[in-house]
Legacy VTK file of the C-alpha trace (Angstrom):
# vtk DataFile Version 3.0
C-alpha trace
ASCII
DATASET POLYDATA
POINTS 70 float
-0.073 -1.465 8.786
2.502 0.796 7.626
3.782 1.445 4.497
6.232 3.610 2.623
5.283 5.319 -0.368
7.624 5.265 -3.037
7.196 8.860 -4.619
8.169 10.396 -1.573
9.595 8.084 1.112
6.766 8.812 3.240
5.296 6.649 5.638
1.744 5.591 4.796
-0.700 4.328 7.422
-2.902 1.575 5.505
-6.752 1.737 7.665
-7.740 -1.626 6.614
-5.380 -4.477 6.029
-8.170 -6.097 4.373
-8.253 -4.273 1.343
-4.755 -4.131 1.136
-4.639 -8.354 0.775
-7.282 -7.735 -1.951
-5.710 -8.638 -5.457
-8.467 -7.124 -6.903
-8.044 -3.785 -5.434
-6.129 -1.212 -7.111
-6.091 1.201 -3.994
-6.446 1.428 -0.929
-7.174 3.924 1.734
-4.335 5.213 4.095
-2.921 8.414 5.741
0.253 10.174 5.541
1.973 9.632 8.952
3.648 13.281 9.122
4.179 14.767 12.436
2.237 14.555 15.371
-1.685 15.264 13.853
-3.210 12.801 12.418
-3.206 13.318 8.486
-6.806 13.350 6.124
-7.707 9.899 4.469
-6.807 9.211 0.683
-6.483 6.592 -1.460
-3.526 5.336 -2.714
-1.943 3.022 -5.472
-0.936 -0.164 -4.603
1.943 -0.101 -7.164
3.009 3.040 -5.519
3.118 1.253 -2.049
6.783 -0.634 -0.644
7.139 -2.069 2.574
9.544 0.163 4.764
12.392 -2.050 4.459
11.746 -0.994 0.515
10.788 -4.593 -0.633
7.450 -4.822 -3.057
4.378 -5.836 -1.820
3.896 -9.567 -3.067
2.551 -10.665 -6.043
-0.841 -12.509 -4.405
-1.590 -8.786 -2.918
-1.440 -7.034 -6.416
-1.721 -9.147 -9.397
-5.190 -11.525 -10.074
-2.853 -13.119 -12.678
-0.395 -14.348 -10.135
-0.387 -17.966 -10.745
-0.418 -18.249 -14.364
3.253 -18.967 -15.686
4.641 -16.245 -18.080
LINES 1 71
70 0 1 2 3 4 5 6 7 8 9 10 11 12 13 14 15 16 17 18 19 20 21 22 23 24 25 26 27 28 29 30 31 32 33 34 35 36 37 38 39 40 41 42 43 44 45 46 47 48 49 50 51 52 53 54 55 56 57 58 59 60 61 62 63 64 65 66 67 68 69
């Protein structure tokens, strides 16, 4: 799945949708997608993650806390 980061516009490659889904998880592991070669593997924020389009990732992906009412 691809992803934008929002420090740099970038275009992050997320490996495994699975951990992105996790509300639990914090980070997740993903590559830069610059150029043709395939960038090294790091982890990344989730709050530092935005769909392409620039929307935030939804609350059930990020916060365990979701459902309680503020």
């Amino acid at each position: 799945m691809f992803l934008k980061s929002r420090n740099n516009d970038n275009m992050v490659d997320i490996s495994q949708t699975s951990e992105l889904t996790n509300l639990y998880r914090d980070k997740v592991q993903g590559c830069y997608q610059n150029g043709e070669e395939l960038q090294d593997q790091q982890a990344f924020n989730k709050a530092d993650l935005v769909f392409l389009s620039g929307e935030e990732l939804p609350k059930c992906w990020t916060d365990p806390n979701y459902r309680v009412p503020k």
